[in-house]
N, C-alpha and C positions, 0 to 999 in steps of 0.2 A: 203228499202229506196227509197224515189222520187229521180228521176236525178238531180233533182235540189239539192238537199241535197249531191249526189255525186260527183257533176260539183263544189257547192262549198268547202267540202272537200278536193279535189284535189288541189286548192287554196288557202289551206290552209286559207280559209275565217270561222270564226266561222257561227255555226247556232245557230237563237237566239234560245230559246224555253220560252213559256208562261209557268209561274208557278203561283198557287194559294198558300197562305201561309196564315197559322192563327197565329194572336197573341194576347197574353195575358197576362195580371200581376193582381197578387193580394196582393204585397207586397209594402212596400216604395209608392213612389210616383206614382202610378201608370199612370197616365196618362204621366208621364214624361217616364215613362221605355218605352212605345210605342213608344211617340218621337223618344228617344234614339235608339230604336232600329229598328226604321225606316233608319235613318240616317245610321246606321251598316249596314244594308241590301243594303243600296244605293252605299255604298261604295266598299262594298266588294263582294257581288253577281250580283246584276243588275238594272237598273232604274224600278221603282216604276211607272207602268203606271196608275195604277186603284188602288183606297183606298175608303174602305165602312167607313160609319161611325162607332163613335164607340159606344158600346153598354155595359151596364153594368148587368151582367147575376151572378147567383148565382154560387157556387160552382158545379161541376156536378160531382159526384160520390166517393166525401167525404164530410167532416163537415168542415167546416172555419167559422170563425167571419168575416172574408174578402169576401167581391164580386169580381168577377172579372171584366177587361173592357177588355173587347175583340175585337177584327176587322180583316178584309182580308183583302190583299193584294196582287194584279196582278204584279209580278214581270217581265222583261224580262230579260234571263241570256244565256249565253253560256259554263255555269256549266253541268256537265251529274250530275244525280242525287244521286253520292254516292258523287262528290266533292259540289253540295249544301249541303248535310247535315254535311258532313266537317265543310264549314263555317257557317250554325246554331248554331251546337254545339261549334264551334269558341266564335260567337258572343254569345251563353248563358251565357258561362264561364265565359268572359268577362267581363258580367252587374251582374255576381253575382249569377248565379243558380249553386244549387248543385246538381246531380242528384242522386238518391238514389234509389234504389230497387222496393218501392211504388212510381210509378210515378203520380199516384194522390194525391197530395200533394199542398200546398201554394210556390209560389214562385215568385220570382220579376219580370222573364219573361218564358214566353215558344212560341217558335215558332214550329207551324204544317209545315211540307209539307202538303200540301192538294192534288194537284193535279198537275201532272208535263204533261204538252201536254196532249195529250190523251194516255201516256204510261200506261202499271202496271210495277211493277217492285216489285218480291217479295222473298227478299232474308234475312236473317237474324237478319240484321242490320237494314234494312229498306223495307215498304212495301209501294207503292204507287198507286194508292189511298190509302188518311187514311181509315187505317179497319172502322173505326167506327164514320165517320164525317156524314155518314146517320142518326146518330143515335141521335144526337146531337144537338138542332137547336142554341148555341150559335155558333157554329158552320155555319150553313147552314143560320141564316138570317142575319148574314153582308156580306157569299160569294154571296149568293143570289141577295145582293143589286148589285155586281159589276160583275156577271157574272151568273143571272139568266137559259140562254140560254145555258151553256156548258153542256155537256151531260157525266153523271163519268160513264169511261169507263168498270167499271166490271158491275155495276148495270143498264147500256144503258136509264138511265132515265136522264133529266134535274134538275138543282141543284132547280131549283122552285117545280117541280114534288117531289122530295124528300123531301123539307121540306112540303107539303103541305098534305105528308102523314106519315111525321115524329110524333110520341109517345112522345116525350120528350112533360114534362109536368111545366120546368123548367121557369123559368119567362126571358125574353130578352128586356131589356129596353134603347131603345136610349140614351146615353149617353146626358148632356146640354148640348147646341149649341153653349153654352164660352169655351169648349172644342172643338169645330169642326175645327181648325188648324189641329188637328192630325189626321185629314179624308183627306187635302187639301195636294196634294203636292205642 
């Protein structure tokens, strides 16, 4: 820990921390569940500094009739990283997700941790960086748009580097611009 991190500790002053988060639906109204659960993020974990556009990408590693719309989001929080996923799973329950054993499945929302600071954190429950957001690019080109330049800490590359040698062969298509409210905070 910097001194600074321990001067304000001592003072019981929170430290913020930068979190990258993915979100997605492919259920109900989709474009509203993002809204929605924009606004739950805002409320309950931390202000919403950075929002990529959104992007509407296939299913990735099952079959749906449904597309998904996906996007990133730069949160700042003074959550540690088991009480953010606390209120993720909070806020899924919430808007309506079930979770069930196959986590790849159809659903009205899901939110990633993507990247929390430059931590890992790899414990049972939760692992961060996402295992598999390299791997991804509905993933990697809305964090891309809003934090091309952050470097994910296990694989020491830039999130531009990574998608630009990412395999996914999956289609990612900017979502209409009569939708781009839910890019804007």
């Amino acid at each position: 820990m910097v001194l600074l991190e321990l001067i304000l500790l001592n003072y019981n002053i929170p430290i913020m921390k930068k979190v990258f988060l993915g979100l997605g639906s492919n259920l109900g109204d989709r474009a509203k569940n993002l809204d929605e659960a924009k606004i739950r993020i805002e409320t309950s974990i931390g202000k919403i500094v950075a929002a990529s556009s959104v992007y509407q990408t296939e299913p990735w590693g099952f079959k749906s009739e449904n597309d998904f719309l996906n996007m990133a989001i730069c949160v700042e929080t003074n959550l540690n990283p088991s009480g953010l996923l606390g209120r993720i799973l909070m806020i899924e329950s919430e808007m309506g997700r079930i979770r069930c054993e196959d986590q790849l499945s159809s659903r009205e929302i899901d939110i990633d941790i993507l990247l929390y600071d430059n931590e890992i954190v790899n414990e049972a429950a939760l692992i961060i960086p996402h295992p598999r957001m390299h791997e991804r690019k509905f993933v990697l080109v809305p964090l891309c748009e809003i934090g091309s330049e952050v470097v994910h800490p296990v694989m020491n590359q830039t999130i531009e580097s990574l998608l630009k040698s990412c395999t996914d062969s999956s289609k990612v298509i900017r979502y209409p611009q009569s939708y781009s409210s839910l890019s804007q905070k």
